[in-house]
C-alpha positions in Angstrom: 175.1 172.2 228.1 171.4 174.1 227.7 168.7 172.1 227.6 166.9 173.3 223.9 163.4 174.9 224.5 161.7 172.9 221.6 162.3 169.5 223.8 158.7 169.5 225.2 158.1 169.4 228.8 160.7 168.2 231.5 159.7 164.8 233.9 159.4 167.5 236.9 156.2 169.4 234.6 154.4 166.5 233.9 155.0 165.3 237.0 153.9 168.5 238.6 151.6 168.5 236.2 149.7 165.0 237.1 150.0 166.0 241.0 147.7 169.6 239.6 145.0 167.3 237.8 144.2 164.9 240.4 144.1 168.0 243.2 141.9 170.0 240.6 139.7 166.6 239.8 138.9 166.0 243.8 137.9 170.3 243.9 135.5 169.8 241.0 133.8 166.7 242.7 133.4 168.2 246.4 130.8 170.6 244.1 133.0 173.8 246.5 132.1 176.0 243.1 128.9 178.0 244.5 128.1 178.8 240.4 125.2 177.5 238.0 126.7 176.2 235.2 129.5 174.4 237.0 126.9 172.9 238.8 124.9 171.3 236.1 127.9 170.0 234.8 130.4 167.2 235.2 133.9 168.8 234.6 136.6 166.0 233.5 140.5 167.3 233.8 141.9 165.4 231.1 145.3 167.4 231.2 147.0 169.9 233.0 150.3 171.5 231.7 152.7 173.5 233.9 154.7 176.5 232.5 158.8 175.7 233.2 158.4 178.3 236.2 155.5 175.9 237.3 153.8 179.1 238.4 150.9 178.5 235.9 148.5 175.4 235.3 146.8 175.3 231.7 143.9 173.4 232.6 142.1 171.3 229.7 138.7 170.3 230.8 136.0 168.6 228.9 132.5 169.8 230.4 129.6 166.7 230.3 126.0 167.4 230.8 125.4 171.0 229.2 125.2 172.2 225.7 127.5 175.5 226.0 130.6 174.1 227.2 132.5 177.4 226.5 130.2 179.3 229.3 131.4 176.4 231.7 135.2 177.0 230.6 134.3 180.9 231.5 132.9 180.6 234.5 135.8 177.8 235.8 138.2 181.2 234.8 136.4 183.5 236.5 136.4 181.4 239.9 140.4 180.5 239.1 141.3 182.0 242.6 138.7 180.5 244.6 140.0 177.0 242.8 143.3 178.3 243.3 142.8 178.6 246.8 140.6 175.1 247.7 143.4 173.2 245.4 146.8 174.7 247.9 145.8 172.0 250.7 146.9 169.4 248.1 149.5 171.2 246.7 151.2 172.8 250.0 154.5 171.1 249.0 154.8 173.3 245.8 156.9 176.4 246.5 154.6 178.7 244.6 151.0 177.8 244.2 150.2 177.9 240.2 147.5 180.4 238.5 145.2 178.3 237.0 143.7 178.8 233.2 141.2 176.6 231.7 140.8 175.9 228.4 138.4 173.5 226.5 139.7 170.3 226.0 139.1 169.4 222.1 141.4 166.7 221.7 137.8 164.3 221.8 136.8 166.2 218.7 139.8 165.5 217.1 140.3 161.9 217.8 136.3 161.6 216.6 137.3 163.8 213.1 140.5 161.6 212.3 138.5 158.2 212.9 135.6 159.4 210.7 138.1 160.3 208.2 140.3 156.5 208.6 136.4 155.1 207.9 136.1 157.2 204.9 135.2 154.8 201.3 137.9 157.3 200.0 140.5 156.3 202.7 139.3 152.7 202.5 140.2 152.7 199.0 143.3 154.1 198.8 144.3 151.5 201.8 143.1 148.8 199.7 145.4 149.8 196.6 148.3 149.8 198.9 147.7 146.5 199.8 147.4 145.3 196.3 150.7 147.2 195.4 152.0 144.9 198.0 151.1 141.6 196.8 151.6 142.2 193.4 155.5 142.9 195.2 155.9 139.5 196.4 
């Protein structure tokens, strides 16, 4: 029976996956990246997904430190094959060493925007009347 598409990603991705992120973290901390804004910058891998193929590794990284954190994410693409390269020791079990991709990691942002919003008087309120609704109930 065929597995559908819109599952999300298998146990051997995320596994994968997780395996990608730790190798990638220890890279990024040695400081191998010979490049001025990586430099300044902490780089935290918060996530890394796999394609099915596990021939490409999405990177999402959050840069600390620096104010333009989308010049960081360009210049981690542009050295992608020199990362690809340091990362294979790690990784020599994988048949096919991934291509790597980074992309900004803005789930922070959104955690930050929903919270903001839960704290909001007009959220509050409407939270209170529910609980109101409830009493009256019992």
């Amino acid at each position: 029976m065929p597995r559908s598409t819109t599952s999300g990603p298998s146990q051997r991705m995320l596994r994968v996956g997780e395996q990608v992120r730790h190798a990638l973290s220890e890279t990024l901390q040695r400081g191998e990246i010979i490049d001025p804004l990586i430099e300044n910058a902490v780089v935290s891998v918060s996530e890394v997904r796999m394609s099915p193929d596990l021939k490409i590794a999405t990177a999402f990284v959050s840069p600390l430190g620096v104010k333009n954190t989308d010049a960081v994410v360009e210049a981690l693409n542009k050295h992608a094959k020199f990362v690809r390269g340091r990362v294979s020791g790690a990784l020599r079990q994988m048949k096919y060493m991934p291509e790597f991709r980074f992309r900004l990691d803005t789930s922070f942002d959104n955690f930050a925007r929903i919270n903001d919003l839960l704290k909001s008087p007009e959220v509050a309120r409407d939270l209170d009347n529910d609980k109101d609704e409830d009493e009256d109930e019992k």
